[in-house]
C-alpha positions in Angstrom: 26.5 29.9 23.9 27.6 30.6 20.1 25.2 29.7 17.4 27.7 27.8 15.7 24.8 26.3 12.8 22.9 29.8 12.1 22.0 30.3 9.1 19.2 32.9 7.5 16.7 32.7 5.7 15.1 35.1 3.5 11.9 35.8 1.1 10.3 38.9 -0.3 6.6 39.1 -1.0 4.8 41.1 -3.3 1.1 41.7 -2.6 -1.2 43.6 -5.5 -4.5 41.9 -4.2 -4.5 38.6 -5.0 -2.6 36.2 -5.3 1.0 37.0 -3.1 3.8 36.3 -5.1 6.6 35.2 -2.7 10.1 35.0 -4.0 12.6 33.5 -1.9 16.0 35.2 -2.1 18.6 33.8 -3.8 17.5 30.4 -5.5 14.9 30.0 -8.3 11.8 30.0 -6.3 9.1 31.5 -6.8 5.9 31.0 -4.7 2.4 31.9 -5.2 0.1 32.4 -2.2 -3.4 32.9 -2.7 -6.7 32.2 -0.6 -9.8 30.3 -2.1 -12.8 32.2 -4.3 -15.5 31.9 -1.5 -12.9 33.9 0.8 -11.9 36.6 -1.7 -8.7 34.8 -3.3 -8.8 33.9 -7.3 -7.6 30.3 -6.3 -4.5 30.3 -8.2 -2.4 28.5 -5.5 -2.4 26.7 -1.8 -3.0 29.8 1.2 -0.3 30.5 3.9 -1.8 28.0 6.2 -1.3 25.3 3.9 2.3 26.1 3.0 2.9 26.1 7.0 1.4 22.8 7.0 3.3 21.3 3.9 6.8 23.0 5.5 5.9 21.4 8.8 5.6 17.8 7.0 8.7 18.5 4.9 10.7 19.3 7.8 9.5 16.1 9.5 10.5 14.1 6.0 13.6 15.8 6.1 14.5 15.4 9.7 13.6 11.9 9.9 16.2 11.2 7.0 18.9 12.5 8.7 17.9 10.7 12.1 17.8 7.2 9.8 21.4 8.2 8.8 22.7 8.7 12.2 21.8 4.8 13.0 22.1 3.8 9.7 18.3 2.2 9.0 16.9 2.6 5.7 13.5 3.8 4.9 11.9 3.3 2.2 9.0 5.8 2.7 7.6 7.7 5.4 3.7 8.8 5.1 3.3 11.4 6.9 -0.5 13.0 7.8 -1.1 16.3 9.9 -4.2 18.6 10.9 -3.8 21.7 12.2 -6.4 23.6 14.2 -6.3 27.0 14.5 -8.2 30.1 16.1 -9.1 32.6 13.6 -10.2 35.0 16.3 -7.5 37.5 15.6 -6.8 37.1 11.7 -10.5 38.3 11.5 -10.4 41.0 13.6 -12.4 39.5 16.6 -9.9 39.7 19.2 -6.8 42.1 19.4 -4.1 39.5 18.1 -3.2 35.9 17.1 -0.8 35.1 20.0 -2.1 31.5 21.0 -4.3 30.9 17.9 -2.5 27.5 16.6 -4.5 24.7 19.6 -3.5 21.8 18.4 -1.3 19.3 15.8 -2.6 16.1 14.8 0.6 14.4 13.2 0.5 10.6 11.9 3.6 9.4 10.3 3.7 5.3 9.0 7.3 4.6 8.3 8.2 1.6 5.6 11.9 -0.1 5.6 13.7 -2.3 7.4 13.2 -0.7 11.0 11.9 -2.4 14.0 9.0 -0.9 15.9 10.9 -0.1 18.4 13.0 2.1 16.0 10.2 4.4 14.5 9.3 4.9 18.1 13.0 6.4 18.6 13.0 8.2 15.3 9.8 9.8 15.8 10.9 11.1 19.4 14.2 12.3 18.0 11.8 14.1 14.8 9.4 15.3 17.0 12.0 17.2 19.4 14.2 18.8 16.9 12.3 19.4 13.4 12.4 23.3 14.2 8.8 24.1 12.9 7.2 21.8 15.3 9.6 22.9 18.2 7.8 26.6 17.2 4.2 25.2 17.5 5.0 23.9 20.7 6.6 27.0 22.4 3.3 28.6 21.5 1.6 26.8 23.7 0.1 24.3 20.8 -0.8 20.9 22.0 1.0 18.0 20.2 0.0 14.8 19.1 2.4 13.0 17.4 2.4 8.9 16.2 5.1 7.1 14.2 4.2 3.8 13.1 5.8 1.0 11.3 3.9 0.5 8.0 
């Protein structure tokens, strides 16, 4: 089967101690990465585990407004909450590697606009199954819960 919707994505990172300055290839951005002072960082900006997090609930934003535009409901806002728990076994060098360190995904999204209940129970289904950075949690084994509720 052709991947007829691939597209790339690219970033370069620079690391000279702290922070990481991440640029991502051709647009404007420019990201800074760094890790608290009590665990070594200067605290000039959010860690890579809170970026995941923050992509994870822009990608659940983003997907539910194109599921609302496929059957036409407006939303006024969505407010979305997640926790992530992860194993830090391998990042800290007490086990060999990271594979099946993310265990679980607390996601809690109240949706306000002129939807049914009913409705932000579909569009939370159709989120949940195709916003690719869940879909990648899940295939590593990450358990999932997931509620959408009219607000």
């Amino acid at each position: 089967m052709e991947n007829t919707h691939l597209e790339t994505f690219k970033a370069k990172a620079q690391g000279k101690g702290w922070p990481t300055k991440v640029t991502i290839v051709d647009t404007e951005w420019t990201l800074k990465l760094d890790e608290p002072i009590e665990d070594g960082g200067s605290n000039t900006g959010p860690n890579p585990m809170q970026f995941f997090i923050a992509s994870l609930a822009g990608c659940q934003n983003e997907q539910a407004q194109v599921v609302a535009g496929e059957f036409n409901w407006e939303i006024k806002q969505i407010d979305i909450e997640i926790e992530i728990d992860l194993d830090l076994s391998g990042f800290m060098g007490e086990s060999d590697n990271s594979n099946g360190s993310y265990k679980n995904v607390r996601l809690k999204a109240y949706v306000s606009g002129e939807l049914s209940d009913e409705n932000v129970k579909i569009m939370g289904n159709k989120v949940d199954a195709r916003c690719p950075i869940l879909s990648l949690l899940r295939s590593s084994g990450c358990k999932i819960e997931s509620k959408w509720t009219k607000k």
